[in-house]
C-alpha positions, 0 to 999 in steps of 0.5 A: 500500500502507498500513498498518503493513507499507508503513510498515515497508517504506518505513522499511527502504527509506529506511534501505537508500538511506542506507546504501548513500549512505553506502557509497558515499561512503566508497568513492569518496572514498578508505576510511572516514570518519567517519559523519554524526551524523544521516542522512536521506533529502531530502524530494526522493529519487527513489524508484524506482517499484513500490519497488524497489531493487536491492541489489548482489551484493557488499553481499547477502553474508549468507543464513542466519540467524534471530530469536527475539523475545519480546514481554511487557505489553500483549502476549504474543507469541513470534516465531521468524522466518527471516532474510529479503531484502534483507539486508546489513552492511558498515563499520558500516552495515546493513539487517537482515530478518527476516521469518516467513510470516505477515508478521511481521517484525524489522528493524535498519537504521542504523550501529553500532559497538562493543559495544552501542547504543542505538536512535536517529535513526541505528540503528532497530528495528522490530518488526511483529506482523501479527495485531495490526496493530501496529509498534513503531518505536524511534528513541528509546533504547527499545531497547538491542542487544548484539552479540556479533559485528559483521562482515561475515560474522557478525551476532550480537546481544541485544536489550532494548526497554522503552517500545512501546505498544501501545492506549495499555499497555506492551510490552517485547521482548527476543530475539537475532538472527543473520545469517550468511554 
């Protein structure tokens, strides 16, 4: 598979296998501690064939949700998407979908804390527009993300992006995003 969605997909499968490192890290070395500054996926990682991965029961706990994304500039677009699988919060780190019939899709994977975030190298957003052939991938500080809720049960959030380019223009995306229990 090529082309923006099996970028997107490798992005959210890499971002799952680190939180789920990190997780269990945390988990087996006796509770929480401090996060890496920057994790990455070894150049090495045996990535299962056919890419999947199972994400285990207790970390699939949100299954209700929705996105609404708005996208201005070079581009005017309005997306509405349902959340979508796999999806999970836990301590902090995360592998959010969203993800509408026609392959459009939102993704938020990394760690994050607090308040609000910028995007970085260890909180990415990524936006795919399937009619446009076009992602938009912030691991700069493109994107600043406001939560209004960061648990384990509830996933509530704002976003601002400004910077995307789209054939060489600028776009910028503002929306909000649930994800529930």
């Amino acid at each position: 598979m090529t082309g923006p969605r099996a970028r997107v997909g490798r992005l959210l499968l890499a971002a799952i296998l680190v939180a789920g490192a990190l997780l269990a890290a945390c988990e087996t070395q006796g509770g929480p501690r401090a996060a890496p500054s920057a994790p990455t996926v070894p150049p090495n990682f045996p990535f299962p064939s056919g890419g999947v991965v199972p994400i285990p029961t207790a970390l699939s706990g949100l299954n209700s949700g929705g996105a609404h994304i708005e996208l201005t500039g070079a581009v005017e677009k309005t997306l509405d998407l349902p959340l979508g699988s796999p999806t999970f919060f836990q301590g902090g780190i995360m592998a959010l979908l969203w993800q509408g019939p026609s392959g459009d899709l939102l993704t938020l994977a990394g760690i994050a804390s607090g308040n609000q975030a910028s995007t970085s190298s260890t909180l990415l957003l990524t936006i795919s527009v399937v009619e446009l052939g076009e992602t938009f991938v912030s691991t700069g500080s493109e994107c600043t993300i406001m939560f209004d809720s960061l648990e384990s049960t509830a996933v509530r959030e704002t976003f601002r992006c400004r910077g995307f380019k789209h054939e060489g223009k600028s776009v910028a995306a503002d929306g909000s995003f649930t994800a529930n229990a």
